[in-house]
DSSP file (Angstrom, degrees, kcal/mol; ACC not computed):
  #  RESIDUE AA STRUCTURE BP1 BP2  ACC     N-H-->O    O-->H-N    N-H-->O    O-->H-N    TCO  KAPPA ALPHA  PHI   PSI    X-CA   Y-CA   Z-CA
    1    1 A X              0   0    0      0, 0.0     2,-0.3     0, 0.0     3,-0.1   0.000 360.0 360.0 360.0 140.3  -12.5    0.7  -18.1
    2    2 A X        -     0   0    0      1,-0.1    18,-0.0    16,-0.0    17,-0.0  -0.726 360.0 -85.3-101.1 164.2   -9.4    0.7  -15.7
    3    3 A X        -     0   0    0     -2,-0.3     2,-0.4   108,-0.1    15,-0.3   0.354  40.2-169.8 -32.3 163.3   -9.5    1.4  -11.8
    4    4 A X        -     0   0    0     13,-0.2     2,-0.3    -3,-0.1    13,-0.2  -0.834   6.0-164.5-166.1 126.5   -9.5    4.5  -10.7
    5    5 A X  E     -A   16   0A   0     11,-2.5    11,-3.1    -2,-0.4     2,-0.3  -0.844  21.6-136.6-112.8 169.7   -9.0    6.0   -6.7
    6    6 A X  E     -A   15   0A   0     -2,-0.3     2,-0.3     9,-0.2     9,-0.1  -0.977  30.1-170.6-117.7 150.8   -9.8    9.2   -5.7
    7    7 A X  E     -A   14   0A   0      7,-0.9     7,-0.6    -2,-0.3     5,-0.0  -0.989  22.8-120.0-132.3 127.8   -6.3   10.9   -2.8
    8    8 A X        -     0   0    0     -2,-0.3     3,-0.2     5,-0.2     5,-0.1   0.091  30.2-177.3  -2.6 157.1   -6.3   13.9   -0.9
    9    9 A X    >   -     0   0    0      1,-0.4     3,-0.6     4,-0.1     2,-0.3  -0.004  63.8 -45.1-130.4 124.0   -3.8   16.3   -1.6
   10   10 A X  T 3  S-     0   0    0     87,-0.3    -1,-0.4     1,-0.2    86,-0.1  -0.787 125.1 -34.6  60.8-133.0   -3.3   19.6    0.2
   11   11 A X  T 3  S+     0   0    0     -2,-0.3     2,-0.3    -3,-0.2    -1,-0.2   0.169 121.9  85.9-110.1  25.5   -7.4   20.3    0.2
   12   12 A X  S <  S-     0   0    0     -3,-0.6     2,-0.3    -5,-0.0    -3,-0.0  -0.874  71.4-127.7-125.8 149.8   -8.3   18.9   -2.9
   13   13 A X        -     0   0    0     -2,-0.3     2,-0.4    -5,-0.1    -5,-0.2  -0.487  17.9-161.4 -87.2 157.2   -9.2   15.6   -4.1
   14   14 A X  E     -A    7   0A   0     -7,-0.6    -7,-0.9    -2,-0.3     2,-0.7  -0.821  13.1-143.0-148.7 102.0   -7.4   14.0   -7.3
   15   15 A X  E     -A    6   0A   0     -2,-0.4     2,-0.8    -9,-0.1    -9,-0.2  -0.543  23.0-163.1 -89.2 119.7   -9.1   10.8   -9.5
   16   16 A X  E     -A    5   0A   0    -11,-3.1   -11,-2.5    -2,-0.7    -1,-0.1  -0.691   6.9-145.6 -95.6 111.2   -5.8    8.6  -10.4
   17   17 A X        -     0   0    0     -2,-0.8     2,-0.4   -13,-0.2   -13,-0.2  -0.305  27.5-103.1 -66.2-179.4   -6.5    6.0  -13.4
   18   18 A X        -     0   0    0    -15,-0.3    -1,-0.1     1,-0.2     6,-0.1  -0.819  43.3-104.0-108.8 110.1   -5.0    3.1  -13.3
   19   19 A X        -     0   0    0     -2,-0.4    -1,-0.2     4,-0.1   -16,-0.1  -0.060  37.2-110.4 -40.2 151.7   -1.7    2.9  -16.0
   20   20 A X     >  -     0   0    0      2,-0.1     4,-0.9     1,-0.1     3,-0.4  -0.253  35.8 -97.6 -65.6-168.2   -2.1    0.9  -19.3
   21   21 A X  H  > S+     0   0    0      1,-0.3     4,-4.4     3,-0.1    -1,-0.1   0.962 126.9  32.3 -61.4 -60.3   -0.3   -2.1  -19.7
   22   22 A X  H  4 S+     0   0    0      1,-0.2    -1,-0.3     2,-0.2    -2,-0.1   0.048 113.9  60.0 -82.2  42.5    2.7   -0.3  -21.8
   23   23 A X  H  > S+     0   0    0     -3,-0.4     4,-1.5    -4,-0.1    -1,-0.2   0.304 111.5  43.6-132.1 -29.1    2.2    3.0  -19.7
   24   24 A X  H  X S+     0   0    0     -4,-0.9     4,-1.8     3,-0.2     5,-0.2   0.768 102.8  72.5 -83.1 -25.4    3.1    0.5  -16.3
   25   25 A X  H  < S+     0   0    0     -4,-4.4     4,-0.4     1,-0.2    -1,-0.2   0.846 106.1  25.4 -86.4  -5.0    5.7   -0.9  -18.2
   26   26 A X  H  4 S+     0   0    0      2,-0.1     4,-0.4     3,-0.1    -1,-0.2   0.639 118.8  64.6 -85.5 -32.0    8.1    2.1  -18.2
   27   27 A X  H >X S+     0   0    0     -4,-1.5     4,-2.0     3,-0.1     3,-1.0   0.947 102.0  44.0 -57.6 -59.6    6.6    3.3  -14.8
   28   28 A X  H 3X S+     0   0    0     -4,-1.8     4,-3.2     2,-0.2    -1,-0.1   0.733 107.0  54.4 -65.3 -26.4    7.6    0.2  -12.5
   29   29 A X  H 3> S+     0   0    0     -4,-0.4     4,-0.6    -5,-0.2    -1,-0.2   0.596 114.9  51.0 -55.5 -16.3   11.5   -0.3  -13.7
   30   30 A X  H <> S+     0   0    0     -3,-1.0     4,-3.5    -4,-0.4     5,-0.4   0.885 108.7  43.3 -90.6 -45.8   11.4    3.3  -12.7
   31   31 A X  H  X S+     0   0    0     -4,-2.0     4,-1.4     1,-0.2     5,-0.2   0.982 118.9  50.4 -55.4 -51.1    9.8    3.0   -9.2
   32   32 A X  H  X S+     0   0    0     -4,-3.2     4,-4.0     2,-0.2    -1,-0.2   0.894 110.7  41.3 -43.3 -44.4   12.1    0.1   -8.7
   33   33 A X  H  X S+     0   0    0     -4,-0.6     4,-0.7     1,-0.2    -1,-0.2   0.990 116.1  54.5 -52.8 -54.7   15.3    1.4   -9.6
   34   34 A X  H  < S+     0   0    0     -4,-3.5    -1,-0.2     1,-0.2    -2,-0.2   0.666 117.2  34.4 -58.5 -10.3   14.2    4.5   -7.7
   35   35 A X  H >X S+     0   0    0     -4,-1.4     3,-2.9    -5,-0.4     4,-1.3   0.759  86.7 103.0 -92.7 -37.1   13.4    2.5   -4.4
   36   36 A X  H 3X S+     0   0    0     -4,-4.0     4,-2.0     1,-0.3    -2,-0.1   0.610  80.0  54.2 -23.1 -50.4   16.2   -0.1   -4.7
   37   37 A X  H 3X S+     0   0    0     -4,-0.7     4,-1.2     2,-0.2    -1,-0.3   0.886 113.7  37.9 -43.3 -56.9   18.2    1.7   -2.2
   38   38 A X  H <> S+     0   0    0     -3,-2.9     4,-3.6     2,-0.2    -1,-0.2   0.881 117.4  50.8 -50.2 -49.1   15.5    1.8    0.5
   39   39 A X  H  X S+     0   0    0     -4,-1.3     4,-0.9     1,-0.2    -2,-0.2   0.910 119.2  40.7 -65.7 -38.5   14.4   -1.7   -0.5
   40   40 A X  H  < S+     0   0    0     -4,-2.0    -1,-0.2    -5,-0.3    -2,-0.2   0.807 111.9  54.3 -65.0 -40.5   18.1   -2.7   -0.1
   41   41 A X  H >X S+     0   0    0     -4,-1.2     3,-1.0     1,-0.2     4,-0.6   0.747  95.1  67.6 -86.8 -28.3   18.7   -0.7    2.7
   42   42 A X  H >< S+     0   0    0     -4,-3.6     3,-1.6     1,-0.2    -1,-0.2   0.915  91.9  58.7 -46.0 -56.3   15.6   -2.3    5.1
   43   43 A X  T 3< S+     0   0    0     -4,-0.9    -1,-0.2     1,-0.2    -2,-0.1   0.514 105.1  50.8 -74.3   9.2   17.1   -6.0    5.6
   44   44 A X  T <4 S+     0   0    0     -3,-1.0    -1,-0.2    -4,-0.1    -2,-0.2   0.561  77.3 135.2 -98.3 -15.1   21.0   -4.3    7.5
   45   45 A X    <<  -     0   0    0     -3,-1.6    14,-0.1    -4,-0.6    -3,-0.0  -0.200  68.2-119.2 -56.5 124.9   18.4   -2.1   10.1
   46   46 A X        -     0   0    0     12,-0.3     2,-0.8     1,-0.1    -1,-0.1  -0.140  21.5-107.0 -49.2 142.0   20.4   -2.9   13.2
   47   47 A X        +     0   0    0     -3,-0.1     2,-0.3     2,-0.0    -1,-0.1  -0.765  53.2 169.4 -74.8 100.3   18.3   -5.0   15.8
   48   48 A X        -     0   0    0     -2,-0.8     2,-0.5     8,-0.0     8,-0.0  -0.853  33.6-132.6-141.7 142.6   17.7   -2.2   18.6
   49   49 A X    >   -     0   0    0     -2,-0.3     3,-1.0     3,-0.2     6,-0.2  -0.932  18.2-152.1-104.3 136.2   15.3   -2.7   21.3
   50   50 A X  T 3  S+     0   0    0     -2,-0.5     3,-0.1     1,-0.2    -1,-0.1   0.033  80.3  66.6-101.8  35.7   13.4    0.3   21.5
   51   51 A X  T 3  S+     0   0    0      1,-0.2    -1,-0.2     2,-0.0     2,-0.2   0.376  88.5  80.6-113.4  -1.5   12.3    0.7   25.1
   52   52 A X  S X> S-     0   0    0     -3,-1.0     3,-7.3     1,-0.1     4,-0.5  -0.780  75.2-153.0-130.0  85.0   15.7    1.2   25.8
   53   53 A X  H 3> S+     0   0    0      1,-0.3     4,-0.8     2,-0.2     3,-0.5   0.650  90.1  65.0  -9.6 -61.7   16.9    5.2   25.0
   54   54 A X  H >4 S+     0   0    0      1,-0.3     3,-0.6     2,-0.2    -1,-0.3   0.896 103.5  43.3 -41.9 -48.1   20.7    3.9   24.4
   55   55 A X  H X4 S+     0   0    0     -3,-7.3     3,-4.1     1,-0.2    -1,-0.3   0.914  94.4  73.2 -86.8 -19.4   19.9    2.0   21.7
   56   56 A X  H >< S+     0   0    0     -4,-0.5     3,-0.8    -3,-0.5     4,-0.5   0.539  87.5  67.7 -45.1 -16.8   17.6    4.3   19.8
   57   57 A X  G X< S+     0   0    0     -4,-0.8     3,-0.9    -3,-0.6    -1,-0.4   0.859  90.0  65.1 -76.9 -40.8   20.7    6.4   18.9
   58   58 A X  G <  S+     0   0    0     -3,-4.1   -12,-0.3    -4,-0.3     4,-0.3   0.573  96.9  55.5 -84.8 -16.6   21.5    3.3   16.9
   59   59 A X  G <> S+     0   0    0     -3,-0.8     4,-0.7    -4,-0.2    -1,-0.2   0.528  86.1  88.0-104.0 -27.2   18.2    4.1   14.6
   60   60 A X  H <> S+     0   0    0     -3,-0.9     4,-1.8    -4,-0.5    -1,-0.2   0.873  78.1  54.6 -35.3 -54.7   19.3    7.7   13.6
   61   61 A X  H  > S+     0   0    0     -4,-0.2     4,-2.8     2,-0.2     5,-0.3   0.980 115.3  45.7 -64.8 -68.0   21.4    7.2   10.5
   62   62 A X  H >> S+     0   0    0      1,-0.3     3,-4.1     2,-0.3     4,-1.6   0.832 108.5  47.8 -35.4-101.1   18.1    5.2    8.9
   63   63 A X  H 3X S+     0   0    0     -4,-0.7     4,-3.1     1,-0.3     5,-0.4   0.764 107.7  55.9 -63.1 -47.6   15.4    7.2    9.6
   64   64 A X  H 3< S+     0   0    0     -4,-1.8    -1,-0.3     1,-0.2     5,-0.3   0.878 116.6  44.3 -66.1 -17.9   17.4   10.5    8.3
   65   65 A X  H X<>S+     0   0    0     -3,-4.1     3,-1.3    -4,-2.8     5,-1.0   0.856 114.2  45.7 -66.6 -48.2   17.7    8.3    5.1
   66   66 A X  H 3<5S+     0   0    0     -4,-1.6    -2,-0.2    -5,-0.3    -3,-0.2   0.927 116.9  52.3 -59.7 -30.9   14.1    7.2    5.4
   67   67 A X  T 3<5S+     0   0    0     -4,-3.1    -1,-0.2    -5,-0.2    -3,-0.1   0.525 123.3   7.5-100.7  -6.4   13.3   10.7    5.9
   68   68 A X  T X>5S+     0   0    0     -3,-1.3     4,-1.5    -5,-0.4     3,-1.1   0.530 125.3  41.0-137.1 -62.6   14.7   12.8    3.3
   69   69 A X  H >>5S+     0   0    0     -5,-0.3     4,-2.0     1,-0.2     3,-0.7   0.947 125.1  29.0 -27.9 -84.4   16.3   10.9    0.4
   70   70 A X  H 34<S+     0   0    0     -5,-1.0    -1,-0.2     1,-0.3     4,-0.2   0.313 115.4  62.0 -86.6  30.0   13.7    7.8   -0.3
   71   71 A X  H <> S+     0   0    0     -3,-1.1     4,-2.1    -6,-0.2     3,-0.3   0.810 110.6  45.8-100.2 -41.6   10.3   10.1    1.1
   72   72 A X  H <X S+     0   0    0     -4,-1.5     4,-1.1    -3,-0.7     5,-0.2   0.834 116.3  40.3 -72.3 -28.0   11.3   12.4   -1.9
   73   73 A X  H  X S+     0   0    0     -4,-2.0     4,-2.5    -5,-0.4    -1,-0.2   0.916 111.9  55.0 -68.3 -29.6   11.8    9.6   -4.5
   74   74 A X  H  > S+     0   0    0     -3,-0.3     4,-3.4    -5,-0.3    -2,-0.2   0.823 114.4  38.3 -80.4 -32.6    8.9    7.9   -3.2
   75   75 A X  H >X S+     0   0    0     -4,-2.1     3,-3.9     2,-0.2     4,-0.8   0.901 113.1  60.0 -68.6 -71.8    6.6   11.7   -3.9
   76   76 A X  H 3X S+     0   0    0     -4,-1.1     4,-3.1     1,-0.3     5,-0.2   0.678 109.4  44.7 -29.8 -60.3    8.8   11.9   -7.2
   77   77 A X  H 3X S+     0   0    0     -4,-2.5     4,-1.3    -5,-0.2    -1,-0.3   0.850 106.4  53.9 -50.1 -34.5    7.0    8.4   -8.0
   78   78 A X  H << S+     0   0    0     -3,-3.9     4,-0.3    -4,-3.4     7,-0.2   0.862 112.3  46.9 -56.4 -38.5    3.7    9.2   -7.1
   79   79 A X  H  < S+     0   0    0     -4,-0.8     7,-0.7     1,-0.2     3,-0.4   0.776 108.2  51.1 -80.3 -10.4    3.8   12.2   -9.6
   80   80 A X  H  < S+     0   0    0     -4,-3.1    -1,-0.2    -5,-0.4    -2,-0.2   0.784  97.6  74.1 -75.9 -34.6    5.2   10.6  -12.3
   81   81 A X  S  < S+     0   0    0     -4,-1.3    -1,-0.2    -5,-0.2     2,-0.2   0.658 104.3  30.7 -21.3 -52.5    2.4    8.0  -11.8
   82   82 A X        -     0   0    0     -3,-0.4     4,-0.4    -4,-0.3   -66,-0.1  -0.440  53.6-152.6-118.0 161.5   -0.2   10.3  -13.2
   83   83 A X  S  > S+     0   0    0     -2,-0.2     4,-1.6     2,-0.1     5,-0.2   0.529 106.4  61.6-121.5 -20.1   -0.6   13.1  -15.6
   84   84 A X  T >4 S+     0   0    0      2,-0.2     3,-0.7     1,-0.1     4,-0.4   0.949 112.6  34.1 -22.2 -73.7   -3.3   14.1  -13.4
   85   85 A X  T 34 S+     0   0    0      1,-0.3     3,-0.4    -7,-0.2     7,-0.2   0.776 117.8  51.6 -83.9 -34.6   -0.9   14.5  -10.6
   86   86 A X  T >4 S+     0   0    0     -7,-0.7     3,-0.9    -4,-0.4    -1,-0.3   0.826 106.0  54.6 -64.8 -16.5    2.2   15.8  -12.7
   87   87 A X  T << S+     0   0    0     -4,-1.6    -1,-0.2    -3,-0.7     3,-0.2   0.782 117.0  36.9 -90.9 -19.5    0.2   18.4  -14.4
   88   88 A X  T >> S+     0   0    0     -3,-0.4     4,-2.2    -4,-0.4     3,-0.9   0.005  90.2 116.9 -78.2   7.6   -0.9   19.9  -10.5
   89   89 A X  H <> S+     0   0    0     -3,-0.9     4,-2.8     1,-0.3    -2,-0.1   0.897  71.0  46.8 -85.9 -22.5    2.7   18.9   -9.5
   90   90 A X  H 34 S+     0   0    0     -3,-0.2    -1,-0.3     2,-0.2     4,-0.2   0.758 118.0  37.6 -75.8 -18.3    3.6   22.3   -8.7
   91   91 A X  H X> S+     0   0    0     -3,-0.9     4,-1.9     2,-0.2     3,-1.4   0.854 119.8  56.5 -77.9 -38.2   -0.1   23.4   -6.3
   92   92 A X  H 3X S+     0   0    0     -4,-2.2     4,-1.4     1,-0.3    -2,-0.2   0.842 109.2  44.4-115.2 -47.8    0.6   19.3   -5.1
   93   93 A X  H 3< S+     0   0    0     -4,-2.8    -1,-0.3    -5,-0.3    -2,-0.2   0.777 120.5  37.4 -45.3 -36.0    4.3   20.6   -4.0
   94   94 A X  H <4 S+     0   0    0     -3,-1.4    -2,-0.2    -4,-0.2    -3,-0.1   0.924 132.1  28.9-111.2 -57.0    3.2   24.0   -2.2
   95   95 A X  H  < S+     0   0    0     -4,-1.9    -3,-0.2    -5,-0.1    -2,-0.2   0.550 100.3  72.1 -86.8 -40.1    0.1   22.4   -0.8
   96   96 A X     <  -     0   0    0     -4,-1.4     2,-0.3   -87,-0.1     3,-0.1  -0.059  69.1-131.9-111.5 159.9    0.2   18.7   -0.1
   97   97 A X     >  -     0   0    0    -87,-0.1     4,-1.2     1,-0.1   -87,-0.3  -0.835  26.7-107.4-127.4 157.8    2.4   17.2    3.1
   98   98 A X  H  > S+     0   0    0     -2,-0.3     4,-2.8     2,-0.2     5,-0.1   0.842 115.9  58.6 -51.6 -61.2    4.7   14.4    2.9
   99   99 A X  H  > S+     0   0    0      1,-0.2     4,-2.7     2,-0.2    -1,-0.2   0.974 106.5  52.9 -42.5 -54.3    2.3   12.0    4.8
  100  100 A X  H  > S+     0   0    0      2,-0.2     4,-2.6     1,-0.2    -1,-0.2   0.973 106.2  46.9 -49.2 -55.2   -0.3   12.5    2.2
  101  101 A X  H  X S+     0   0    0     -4,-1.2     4,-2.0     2,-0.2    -2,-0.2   0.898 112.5  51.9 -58.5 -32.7    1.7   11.8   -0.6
  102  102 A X  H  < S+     0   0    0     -4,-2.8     3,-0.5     2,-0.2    -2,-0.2   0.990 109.6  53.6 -55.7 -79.9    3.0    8.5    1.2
  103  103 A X  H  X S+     0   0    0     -4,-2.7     4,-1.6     1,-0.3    -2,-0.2   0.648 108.8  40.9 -73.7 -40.7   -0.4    7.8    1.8
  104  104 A X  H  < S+     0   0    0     -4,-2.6     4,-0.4     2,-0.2    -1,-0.3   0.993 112.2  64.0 -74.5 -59.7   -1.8    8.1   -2.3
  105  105 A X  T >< S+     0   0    0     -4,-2.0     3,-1.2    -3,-0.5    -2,-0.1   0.357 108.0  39.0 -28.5-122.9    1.8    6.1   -3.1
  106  106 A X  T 3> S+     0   0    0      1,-0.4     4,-2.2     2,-0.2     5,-0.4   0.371 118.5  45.6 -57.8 -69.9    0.2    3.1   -1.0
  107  107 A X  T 3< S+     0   0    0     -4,-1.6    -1,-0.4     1,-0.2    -2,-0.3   0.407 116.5  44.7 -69.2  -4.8   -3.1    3.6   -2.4
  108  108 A X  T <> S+     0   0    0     -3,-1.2     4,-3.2    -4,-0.4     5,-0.4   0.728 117.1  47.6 -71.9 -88.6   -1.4    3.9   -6.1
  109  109 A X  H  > S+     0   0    0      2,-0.2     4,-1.5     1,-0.2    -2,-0.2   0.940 116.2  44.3 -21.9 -68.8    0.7    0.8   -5.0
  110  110 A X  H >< S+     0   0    0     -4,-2.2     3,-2.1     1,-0.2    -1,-0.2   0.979 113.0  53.3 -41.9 -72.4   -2.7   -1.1   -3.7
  111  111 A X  H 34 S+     0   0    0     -5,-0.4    -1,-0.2     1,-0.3    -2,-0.2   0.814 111.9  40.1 -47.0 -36.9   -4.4    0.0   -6.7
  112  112 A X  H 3< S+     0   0    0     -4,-3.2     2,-0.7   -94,-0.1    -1,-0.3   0.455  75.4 118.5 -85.8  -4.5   -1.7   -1.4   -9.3
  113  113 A X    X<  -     0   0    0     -3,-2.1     3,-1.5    -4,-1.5    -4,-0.0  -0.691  42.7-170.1 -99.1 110.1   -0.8   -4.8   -7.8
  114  114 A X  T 3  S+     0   0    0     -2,-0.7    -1,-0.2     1,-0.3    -3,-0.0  -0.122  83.0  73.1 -94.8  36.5   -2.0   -7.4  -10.6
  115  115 A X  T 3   +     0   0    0      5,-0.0    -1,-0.3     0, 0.0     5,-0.2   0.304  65.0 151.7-136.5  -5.6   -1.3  -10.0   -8.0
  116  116 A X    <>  -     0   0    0     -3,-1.5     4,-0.6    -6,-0.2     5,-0.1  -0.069  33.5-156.8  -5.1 113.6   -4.7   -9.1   -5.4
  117  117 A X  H  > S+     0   0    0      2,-0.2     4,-2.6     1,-0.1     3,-0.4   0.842  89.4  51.9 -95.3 -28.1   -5.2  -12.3   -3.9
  118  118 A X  H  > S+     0   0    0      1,-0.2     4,-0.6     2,-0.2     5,-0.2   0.712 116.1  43.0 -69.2 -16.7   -9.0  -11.4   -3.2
  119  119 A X  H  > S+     0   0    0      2,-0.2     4,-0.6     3,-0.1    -1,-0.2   0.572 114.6  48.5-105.0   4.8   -9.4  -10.4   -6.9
  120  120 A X  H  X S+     0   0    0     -4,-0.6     4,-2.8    -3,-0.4     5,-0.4   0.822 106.1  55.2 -43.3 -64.7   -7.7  -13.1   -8.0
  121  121 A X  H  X S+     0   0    0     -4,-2.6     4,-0.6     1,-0.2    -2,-0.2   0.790 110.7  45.5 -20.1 -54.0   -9.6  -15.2   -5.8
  122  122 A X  H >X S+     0   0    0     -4,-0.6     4,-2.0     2,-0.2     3,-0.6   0.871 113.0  56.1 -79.8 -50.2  -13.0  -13.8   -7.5
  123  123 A X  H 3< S+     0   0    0     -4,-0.6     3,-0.4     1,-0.3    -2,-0.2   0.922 109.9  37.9 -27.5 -85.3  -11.4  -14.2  -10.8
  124  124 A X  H 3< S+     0   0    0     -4,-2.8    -1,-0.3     1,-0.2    -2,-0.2   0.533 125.4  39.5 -54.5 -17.0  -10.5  -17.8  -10.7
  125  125 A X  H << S-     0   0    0     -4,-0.6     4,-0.4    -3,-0.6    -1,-0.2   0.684  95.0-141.5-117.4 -15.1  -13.7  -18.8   -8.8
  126  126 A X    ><  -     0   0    0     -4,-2.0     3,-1.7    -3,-0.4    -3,-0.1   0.549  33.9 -71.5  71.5 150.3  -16.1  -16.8  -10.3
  127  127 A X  G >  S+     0   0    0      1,-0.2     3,-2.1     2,-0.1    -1,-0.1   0.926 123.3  71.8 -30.8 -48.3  -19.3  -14.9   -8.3
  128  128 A X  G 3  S+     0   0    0      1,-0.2    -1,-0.2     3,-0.0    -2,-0.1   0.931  91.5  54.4 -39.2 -41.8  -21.0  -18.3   -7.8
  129  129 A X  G <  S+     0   0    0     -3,-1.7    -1,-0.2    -4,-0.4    -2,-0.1   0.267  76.0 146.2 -83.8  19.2  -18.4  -19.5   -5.1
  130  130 A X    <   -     0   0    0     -3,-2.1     2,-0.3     1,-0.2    -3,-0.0  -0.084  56.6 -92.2 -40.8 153.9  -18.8  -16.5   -2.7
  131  131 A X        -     0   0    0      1,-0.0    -1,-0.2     0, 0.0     2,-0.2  -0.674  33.7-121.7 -80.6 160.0  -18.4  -17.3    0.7
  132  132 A X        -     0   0    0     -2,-0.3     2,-0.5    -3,-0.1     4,-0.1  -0.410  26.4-119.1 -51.7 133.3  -21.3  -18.3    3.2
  133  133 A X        -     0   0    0      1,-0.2     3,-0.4    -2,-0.2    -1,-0.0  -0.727  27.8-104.4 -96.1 163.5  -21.8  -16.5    6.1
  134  134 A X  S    S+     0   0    0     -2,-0.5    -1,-0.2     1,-0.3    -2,-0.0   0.748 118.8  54.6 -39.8 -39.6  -21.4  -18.2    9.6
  135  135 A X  S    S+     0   0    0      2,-0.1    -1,-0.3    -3,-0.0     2,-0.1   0.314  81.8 122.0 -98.2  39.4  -25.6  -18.4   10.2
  136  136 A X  S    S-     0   0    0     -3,-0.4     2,-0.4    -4,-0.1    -4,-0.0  -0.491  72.3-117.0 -80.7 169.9  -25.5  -20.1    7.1
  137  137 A X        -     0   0    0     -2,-0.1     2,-0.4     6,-0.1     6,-0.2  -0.953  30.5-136.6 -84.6 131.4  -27.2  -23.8    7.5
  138  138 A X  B >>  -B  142   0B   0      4,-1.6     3,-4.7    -2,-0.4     4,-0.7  -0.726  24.1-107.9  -0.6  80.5  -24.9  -26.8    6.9
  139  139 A X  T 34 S+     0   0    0     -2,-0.4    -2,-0.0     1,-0.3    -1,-0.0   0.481 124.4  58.2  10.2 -56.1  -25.4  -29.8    5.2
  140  140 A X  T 34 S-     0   0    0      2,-0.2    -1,-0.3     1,-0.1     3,-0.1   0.406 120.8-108.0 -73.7   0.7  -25.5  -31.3    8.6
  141  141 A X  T <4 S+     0   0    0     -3,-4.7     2,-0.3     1,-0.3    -2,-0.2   0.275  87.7  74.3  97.9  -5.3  -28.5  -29.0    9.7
  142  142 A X  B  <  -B  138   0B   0     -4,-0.7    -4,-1.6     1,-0.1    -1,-0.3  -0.750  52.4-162.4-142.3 162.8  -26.7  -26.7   12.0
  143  143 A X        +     0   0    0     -2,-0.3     2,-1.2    -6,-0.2    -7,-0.1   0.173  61.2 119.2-126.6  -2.9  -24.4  -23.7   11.9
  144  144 A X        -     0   0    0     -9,-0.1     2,-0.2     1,-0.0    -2,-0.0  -0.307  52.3-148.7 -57.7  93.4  -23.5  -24.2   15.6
  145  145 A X        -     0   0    0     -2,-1.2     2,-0.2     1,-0.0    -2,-0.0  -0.585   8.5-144.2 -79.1 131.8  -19.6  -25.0   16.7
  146  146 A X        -     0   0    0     -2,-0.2     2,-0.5     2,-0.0    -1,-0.0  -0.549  17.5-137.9 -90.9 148.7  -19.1  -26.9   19.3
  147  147 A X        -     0   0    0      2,-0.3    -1,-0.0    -2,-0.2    -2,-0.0  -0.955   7.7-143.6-124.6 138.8  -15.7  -25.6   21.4
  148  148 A X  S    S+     0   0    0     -2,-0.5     2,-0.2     2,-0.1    -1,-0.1   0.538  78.4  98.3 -76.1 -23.2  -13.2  -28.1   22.9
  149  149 A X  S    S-     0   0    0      2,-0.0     2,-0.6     1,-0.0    -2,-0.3  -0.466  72.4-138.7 -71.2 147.2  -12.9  -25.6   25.9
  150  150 A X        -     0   0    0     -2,-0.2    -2,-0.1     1,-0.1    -1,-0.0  -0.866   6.9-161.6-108.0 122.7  -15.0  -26.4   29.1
  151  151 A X        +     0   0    0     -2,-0.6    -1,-0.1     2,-0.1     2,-0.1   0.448  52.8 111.7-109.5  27.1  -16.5  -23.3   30.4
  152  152 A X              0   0    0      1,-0.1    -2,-0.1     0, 0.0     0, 0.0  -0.280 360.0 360.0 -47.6 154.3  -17.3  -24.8   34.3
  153  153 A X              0   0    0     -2,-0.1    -1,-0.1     0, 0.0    -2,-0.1   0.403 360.0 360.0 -68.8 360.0  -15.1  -23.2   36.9
């Protein structure tokens, strides 16, 4: 059975499977391609200190790319993602704001990344190796830590 979240959008909730293998493998050369610009565009953002009004002008150009170009490529990906969401895509257009859709992206994104290092982690180590918690006992008898700070005055 594959993963599945449930996202907001507009006022309705929407359960997004998880891709197959060959259903991700035409879906992610396309999110890439379609992001490349953005992804490309991040490491030139000028170094502007932002506590200081003058330079904040410097930050303009960017953000009216971040804010109309890659927020719509980024929805475009989210709907293409799904057949859920592409068969809704026109109530999910009228209905939905941009921040929402960002937000099921990331939770799409989360949800696809076969590189989890905490479920890898459980993979490779299997249930048995969980960790302990803190008030666990110790070999040595104790769970107590001693601190290298002196707390006299």
């Amino acid at each position: 059975m594959r993963e599945t979240i449930s996202v907001e959008l507009g006022d309705r909730l929407f359960e997004i499977e998880d891709q197959s293998i060959k259903e991700s493998k035409v879906w992610r050369p396309k999110f890439v391609e379609c992001l490349q610009p953005l992804l490309d565009f991040l490491p030139g953002l000028p170094d502007v200190d932002i506590t200081k009004p003058e330079e904040l002008a410097k930050l303009f150009p960017i953000l009216q790319k971040l804010l109309t170009d890659n927020v719509d490529d980024a929805i475009e990906m989210l709907l293409e993602f799904s057949e859920v969401l592409e068969k809704d895509r026109g109530w999910i257009e009228d209905n939905a704001s941009a921040k929402q859709a960002i937000a099921s992206l990331v939770g799409v994104l989360k949800m696809t990344n076969p590189f989890d290092v905490a479920g890898l982690q459980d993979v490779l180590t299997g249930p048995e190796s969980k960790e302990t918690s803190s008030k666990s006992p110790s070999r040595s008898g104790g769970s107590r830590r001693r601190s290298s700070k002196s707390n006299s005055p």
